[in-house]
C-alpha positions as a Python dict, from the first residue, in 0.01 Angstrom:
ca = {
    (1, 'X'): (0, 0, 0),
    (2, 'X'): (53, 371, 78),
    (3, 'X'): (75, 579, -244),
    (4, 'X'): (121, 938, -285),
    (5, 'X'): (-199, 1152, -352),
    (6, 'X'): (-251, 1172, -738),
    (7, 'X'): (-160, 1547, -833),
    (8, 'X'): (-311, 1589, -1170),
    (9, 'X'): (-656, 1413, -1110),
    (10, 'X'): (-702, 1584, -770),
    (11, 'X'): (-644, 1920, -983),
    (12, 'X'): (-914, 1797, -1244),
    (13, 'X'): (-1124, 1722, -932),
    (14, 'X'): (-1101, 1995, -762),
    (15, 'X'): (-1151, 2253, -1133),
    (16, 'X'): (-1205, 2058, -1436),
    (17, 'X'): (-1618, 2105, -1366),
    (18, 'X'): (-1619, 2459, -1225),
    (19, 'X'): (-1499, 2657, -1525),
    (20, 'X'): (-1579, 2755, -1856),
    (21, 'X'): (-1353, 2585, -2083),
    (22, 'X'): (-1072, 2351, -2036),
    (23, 'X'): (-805, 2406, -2210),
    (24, 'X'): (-617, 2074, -2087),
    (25, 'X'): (-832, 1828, -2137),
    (26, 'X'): (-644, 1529, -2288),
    (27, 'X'): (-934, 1350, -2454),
    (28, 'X'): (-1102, 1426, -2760),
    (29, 'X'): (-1441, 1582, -2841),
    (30, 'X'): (-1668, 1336, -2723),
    (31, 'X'): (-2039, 1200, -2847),
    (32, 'X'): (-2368, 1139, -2687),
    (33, 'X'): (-2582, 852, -2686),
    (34, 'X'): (-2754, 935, -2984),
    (35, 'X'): (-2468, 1003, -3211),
    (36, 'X'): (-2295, 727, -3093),
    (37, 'X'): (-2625, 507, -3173),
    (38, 'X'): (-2676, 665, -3503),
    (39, 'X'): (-2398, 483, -3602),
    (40, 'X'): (-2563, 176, -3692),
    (41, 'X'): (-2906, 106, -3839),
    (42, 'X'): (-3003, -157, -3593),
    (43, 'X'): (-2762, -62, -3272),
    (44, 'X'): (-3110, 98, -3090),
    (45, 'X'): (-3282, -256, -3138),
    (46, 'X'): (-3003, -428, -2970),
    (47, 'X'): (-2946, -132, -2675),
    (48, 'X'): (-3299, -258, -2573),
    (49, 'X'): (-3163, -630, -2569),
    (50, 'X'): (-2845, -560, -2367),
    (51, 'X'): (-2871, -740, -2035),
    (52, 'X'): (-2794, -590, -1737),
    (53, 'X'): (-2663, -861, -1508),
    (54, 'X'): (-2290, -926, -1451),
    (55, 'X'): (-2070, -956, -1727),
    (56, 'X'): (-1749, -1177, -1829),
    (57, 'X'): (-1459, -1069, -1636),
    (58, 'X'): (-1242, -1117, -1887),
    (59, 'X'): (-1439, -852, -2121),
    (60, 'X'): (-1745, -903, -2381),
    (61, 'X'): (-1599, -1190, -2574),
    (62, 'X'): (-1751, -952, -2889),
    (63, 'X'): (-1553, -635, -2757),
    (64, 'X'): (-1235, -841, -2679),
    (65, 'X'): (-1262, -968, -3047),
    (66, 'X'): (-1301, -607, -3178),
    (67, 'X'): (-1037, -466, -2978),
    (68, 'X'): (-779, -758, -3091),
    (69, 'X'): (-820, -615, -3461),
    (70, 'X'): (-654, -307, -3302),
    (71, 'X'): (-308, -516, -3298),
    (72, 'X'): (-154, -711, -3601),
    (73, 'X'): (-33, -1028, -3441),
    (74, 'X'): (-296, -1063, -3119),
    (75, 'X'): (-613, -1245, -3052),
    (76, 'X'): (-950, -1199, -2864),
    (77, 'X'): (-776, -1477, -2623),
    (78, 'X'): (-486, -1199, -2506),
    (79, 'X'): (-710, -934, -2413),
    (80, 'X'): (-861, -866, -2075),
    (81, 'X'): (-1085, -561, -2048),
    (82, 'X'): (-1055, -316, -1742),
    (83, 'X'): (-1277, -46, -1592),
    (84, 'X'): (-1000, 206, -1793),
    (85, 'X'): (-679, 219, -1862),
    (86, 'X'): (-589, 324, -1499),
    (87, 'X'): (-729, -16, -1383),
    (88, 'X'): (-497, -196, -1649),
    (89, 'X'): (-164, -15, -1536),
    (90, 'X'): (-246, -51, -1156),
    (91, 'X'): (-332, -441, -1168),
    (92, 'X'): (-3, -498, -1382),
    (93, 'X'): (183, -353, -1198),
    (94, 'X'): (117, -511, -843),
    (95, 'X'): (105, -833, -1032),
    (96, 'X'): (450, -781, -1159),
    (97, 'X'): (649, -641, -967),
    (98, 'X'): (761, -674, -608),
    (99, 'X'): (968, -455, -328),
    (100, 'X'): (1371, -430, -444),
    (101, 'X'): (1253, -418, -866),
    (102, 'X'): (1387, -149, -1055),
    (103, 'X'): (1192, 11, -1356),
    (104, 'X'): (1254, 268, -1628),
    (105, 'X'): (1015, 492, -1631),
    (106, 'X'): (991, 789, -1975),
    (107, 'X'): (917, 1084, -1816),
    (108, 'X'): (729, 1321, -1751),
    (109, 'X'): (497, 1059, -1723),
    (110, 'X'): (73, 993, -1640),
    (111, 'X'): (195, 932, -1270),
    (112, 'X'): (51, 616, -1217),
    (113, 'X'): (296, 551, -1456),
    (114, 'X'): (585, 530, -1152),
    (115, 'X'): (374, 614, -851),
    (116, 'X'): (200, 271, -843),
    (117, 'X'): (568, 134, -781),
    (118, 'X'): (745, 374, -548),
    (119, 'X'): (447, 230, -324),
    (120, 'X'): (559, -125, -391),
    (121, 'X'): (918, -44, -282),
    (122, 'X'): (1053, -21, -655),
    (123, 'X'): (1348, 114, -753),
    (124, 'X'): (1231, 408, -950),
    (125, 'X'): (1491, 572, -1265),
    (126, 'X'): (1350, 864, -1452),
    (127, 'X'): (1412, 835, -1835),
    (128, 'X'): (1424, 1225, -1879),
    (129, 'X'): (1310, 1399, -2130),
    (130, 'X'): (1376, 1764, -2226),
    (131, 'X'): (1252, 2019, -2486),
    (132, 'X'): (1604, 2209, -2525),
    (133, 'X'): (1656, 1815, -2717),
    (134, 'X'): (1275, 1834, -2888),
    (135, 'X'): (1169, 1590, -2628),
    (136, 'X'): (1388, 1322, -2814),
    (137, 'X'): (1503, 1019, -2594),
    (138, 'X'): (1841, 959, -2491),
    (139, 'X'): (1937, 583, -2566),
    (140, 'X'): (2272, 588, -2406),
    (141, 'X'): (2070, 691, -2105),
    (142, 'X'): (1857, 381, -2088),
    (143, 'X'): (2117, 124, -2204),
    (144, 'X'): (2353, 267, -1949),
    (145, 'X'): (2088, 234, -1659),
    (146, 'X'): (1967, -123, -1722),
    (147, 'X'): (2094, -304, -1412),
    (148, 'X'): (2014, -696, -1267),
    (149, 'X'): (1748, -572, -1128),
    (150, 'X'): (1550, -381, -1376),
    (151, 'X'): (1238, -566, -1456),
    (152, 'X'): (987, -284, -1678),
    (153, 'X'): (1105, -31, -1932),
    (154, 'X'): (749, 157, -1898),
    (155, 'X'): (718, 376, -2236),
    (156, 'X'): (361, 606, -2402),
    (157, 'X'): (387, 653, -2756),
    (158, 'X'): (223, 885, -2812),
    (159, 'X'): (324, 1064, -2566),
    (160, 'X'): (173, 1263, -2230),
    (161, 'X'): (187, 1536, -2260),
    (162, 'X'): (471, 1608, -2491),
    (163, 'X'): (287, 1485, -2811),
    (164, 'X'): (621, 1315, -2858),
    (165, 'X'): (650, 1015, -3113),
    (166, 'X'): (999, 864, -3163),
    (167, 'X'): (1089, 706, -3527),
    (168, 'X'): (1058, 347, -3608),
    (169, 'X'): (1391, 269, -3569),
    (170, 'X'): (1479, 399, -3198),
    (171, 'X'): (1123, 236, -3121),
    (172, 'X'): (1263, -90, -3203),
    (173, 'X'): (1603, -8, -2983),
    (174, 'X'): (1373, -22, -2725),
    (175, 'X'): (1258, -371, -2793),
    (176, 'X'): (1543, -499, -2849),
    (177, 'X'): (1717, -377, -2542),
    (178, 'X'): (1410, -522, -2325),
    (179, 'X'): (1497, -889, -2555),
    (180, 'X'): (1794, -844, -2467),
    (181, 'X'): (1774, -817, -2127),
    (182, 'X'): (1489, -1034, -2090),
    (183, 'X'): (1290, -745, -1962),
    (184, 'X'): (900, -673, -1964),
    (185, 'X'): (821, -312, -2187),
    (186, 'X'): (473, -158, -2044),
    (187, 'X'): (351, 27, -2368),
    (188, 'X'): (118, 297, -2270),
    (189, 'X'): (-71, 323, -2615),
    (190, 'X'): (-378, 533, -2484),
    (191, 'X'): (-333, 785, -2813),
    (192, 'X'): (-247, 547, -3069),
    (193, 'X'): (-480, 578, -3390),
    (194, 'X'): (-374, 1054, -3328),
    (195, 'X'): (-57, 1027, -3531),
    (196, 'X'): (-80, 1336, -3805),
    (197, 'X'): (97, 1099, -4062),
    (198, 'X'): (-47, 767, -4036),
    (199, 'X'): (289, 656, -4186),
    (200, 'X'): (483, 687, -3816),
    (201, 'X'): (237, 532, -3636),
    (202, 'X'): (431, 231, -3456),
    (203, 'X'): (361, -107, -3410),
    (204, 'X'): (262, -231, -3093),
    (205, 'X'): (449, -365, -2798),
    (206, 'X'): (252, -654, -2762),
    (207, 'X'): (289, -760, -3129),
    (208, 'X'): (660, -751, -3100),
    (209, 'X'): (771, -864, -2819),
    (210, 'X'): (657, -1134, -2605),
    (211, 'X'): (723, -984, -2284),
    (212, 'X'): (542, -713, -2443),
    (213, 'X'): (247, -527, -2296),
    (214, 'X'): (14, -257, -2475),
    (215, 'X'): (-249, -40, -2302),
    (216, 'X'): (-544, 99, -2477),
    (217, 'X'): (-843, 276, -2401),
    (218, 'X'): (-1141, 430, -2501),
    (219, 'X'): (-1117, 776, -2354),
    (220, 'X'): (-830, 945, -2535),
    (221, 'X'): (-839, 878, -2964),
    (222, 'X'): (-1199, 777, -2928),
    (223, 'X'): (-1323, 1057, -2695),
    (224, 'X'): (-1527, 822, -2520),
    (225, 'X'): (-1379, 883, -2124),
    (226, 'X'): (-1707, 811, -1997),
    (227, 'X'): (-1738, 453, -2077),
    (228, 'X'): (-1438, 367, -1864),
    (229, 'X'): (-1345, 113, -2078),
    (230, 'X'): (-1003, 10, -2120),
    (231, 'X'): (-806, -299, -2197),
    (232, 'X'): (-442, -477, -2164),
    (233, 'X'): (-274, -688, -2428),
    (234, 'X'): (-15, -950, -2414),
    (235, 'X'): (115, -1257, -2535),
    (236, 'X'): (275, -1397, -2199),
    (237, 'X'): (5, -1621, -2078),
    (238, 'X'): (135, -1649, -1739),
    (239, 'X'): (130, -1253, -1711),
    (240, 'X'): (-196, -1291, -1838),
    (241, 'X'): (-342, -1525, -1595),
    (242, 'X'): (-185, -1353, -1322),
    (243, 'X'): (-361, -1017, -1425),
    (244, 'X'): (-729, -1181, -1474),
    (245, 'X'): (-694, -1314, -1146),
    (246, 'X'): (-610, -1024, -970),
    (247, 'X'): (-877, -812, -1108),
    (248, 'X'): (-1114, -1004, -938),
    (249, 'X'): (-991, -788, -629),
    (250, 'X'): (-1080, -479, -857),
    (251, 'X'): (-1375, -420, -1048),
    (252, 'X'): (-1430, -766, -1123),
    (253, 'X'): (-1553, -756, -1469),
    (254, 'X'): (-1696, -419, -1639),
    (255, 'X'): (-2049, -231, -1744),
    (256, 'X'): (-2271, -405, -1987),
    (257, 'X'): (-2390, -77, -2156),
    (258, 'X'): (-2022, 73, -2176),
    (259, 'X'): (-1939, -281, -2351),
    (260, 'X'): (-2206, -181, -2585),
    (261, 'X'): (-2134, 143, -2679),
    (262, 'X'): (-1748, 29, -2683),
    (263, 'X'): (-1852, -241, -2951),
    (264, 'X'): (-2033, -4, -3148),
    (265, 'X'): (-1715, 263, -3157),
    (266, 'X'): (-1465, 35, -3228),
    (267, 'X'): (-1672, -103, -3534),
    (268, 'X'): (-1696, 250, -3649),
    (269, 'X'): (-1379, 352, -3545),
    (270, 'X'): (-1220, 521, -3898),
    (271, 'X'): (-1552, 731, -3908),
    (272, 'X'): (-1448, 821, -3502),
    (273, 'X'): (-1060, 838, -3554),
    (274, 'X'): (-1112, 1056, -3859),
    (275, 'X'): (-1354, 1315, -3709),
    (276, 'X'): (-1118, 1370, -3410),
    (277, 'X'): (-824, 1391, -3608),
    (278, 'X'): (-1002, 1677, -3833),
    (279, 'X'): (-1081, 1838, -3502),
    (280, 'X'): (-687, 1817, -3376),
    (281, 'X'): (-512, 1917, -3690),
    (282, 'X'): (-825, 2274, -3702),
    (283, 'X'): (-697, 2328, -3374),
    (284, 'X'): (-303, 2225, -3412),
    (285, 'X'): (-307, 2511, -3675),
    (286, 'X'): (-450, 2758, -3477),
    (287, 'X'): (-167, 2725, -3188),
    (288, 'X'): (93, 2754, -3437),
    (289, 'X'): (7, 3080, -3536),
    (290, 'X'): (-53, 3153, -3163),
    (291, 'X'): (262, 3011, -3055),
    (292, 'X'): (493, 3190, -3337),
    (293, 'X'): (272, 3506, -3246),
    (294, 'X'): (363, 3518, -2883),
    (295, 'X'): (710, 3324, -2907),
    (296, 'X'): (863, 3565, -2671),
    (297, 'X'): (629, 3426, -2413),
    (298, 'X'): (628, 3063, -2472),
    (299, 'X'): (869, 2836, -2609),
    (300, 'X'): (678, 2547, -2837),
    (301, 'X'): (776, 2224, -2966),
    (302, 'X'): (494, 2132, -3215),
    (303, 'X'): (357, 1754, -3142),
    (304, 'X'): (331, 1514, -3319),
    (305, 'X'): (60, 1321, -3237),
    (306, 'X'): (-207, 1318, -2979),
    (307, 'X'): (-437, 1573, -2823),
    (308, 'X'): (-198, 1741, -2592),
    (309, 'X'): (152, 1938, -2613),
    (310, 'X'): (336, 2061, -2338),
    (311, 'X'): (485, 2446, -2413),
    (312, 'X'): (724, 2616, -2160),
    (313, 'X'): (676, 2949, -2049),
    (314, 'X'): (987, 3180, -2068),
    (315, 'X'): (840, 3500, -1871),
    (316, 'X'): (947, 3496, -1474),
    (317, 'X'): (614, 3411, -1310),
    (318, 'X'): (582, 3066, -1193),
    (319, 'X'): (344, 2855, -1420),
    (320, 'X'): (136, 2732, -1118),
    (321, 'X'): (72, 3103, -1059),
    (322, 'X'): (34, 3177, -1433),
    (323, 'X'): (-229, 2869, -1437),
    (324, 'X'): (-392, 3010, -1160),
    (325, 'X'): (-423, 3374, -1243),
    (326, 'X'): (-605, 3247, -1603),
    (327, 'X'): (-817, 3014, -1434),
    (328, 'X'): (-926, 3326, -1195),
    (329, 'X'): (-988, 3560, -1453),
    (330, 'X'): (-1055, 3379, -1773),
    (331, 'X'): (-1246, 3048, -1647),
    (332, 'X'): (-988, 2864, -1840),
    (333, 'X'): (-829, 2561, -1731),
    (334, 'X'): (-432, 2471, -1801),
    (335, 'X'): (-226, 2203, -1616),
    (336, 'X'): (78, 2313, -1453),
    (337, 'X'): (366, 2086, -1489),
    (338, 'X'): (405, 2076, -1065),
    (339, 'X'): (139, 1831, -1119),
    (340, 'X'): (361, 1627, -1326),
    (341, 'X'): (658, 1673, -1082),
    (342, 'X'): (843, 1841, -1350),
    (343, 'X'): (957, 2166, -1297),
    (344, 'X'): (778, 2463, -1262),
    (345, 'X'): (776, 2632, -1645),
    (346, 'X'): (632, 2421, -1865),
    (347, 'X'): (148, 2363, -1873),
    (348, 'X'): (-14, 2070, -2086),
    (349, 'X'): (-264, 2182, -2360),
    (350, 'X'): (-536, 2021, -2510),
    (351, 'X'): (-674, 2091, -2809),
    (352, 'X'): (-891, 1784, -2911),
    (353, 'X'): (-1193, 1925, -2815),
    (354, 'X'): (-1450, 2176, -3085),
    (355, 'X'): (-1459, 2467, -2835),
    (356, 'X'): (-1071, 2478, -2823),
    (357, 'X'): (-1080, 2783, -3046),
    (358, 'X'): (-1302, 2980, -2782),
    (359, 'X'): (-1088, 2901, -2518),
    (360, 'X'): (-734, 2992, -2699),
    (361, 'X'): (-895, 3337, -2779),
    (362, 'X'): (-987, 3394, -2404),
    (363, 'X'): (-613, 3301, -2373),
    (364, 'X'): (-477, 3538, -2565),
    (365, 'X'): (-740, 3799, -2435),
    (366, 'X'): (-581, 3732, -2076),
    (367, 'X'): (-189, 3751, -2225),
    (368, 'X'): (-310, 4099, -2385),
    (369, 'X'): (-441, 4238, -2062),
    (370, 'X'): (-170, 4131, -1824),
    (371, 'X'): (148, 4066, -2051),
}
């Protein structure tokens, strides 16, 4: 396979751990050991039990269970457990599909998302979205580009990096359509759990559709990125059978200790979920008064859910040079959307993180001096 370089991680790579604050990050405010461990009563007295030989491919049978409560119609049995969600989305996808498919893709999109299959020889269609429509999707769109070939609709609700969340109903065209058609959906689900109204959080792909598959992880709601743990859900067995095989190619099964620790969040996870969601909706308040403050420099379309939001700005300056010019003067990090392959106006923000505060003042500071 030849695959393009990966434009938003090589960024991260190349700044993410040589400035002062990132302003981009799309994970939440993460926990050490300790806290993590403090958790439990007992979990220290079991850390010191955890073997550290190879583990199950398939995932900790314990984790798999914990992560199937996650999903209202799926058992341990349908969930395989990946080093990440990266892992999950790059093992379906070579499992699935082959050169001359054709896939839907919502974008702007994580670009593993569509990248992985432009290498295989797919047939690539961009489901566009656009903030002159409030990131809405356009259904005529999709129905009207469904073709013999088309094999995955690939969908994130929530969404990167809009913080788009569409309503029930126009969730379930989606479904439908793929039934329809008899056509796989690829459910990117990384920030389920971040909706602000726990009310129009959807259901999952997997628990609707057979043909459905749901992608979770612990880096994004749980603000644990550095367990690279992630997981895959499905009720197609043959899918399924496919994909456990083919990680043996990969990582072949995962860390014991971030098993452990991903046990141990996901039995606590209201107390986790609830902390970061305090954090997001501090920090979601703060950028609407900065956003309606400097609306003659930015055009914002609130979120809503997730860590992340994707504003546009409306001065003529490129936003790469914009992004730049911050990083070089502020030691703040934003993500240009060049590195999404969309346009050249719009810059993901993060604000799931404590320290967002700091950095949106050093933000402002910046727009004062130069603006």
């Amino acid at each position: 396979m030849r695959i393009k370089g990966f434009k938003l991680e090589e960024y991260f790579a190349k700044y993410e751990f040589n400035v002062e604050y990132s302003l981009c990050s799309s994970d939440c405010e993460s926990f050490s050991v300790d806290e993590l461990l403090t958790l439990e009563k007992t979990s220290l007295e079991y850390l010191k039990k955890v073997w550290l030989g190879y583990t199950e491919s398939l995932g900790n049978p314990i984790l798999r269970e914990e992560i199937s409560k996650l999903y209202s119609n799926i058992n341990a049995e349908e969930v395989i457990v990946f080093s990440g969600a990266e892992e999950a989305i790059y093992i379906f996808m070579n499992v699935l599909l082959n050169k001359g498919d054709h896939i839907i893709v919502q974008y702007p999109a994580y670009q593993s998302l569509y990248e992985i299959a432009n290498a295989i020889g797919c047939k690539v269609t961009k489901w566009v979205m656009d903030d002159e429509n409030q990131w809405e999707l356009d259904f005529q769109f999709l129905e009207a580009n469904i073709i013999p070939s088309t094999k995955c609709i690939v969908v994130n609700f929530p969404h990167n990096p809009t913080g788009y969340l569409p309503k029930r109903d126009d969730h379930e065209k989606i479904i439908k359509l793929a039934k329809k058609n008899n056509i796989y959906v690829l459910s990117d689900e990384v920030y389920k759990f971040l909706e602000y109204d726990g009310v129009e959080r959807l259901p999952s792909a997997c628990d609707l559709y057979e043909r459905g598959i749901s992608i979770g992880v612990m880096s994004k709601s749980f603000g644990l990125a550095g367990l690279r743990i992630g997981w895959l859900a499905t009720k197609d067995k043959a899918l399924f059978k496919e994909i456990a095989s083919f990680k043996n190619y990969t990582t072949i099964c995962n860390s014991a200790l971030s098993e452990f620790f991903a046990i141990l969040a996901l039995r606590n996870r209201n107390k986790i979920i609830n902390r970061n969601l305090e954090i997001i909706n501090d920090n979601l308040n703060l950028l609407d008064e900065f956003f309606n403050k400097y609306n003659n420099i930015f055009k914002w379309v609130k979120p809503k859910a997730g860590s992340i939001a994707f504003p546009r700005l409306l001065i003529d300056i490129s936003v790469e040079a914009f992004c730049l010019n911050l990083l070089k003067k502020k030691s703040v990090l934003l993500m240009p959307s060049t590195n999404y392959d969309y346009g050249d106006h719009h810059f993901r923000i993060g604000f799931g993180r404590k320290n967002m505060p700091e950095a949106l003042k050093k933000l402002e500071d910046f727009l004062k001096e130069n603006y």
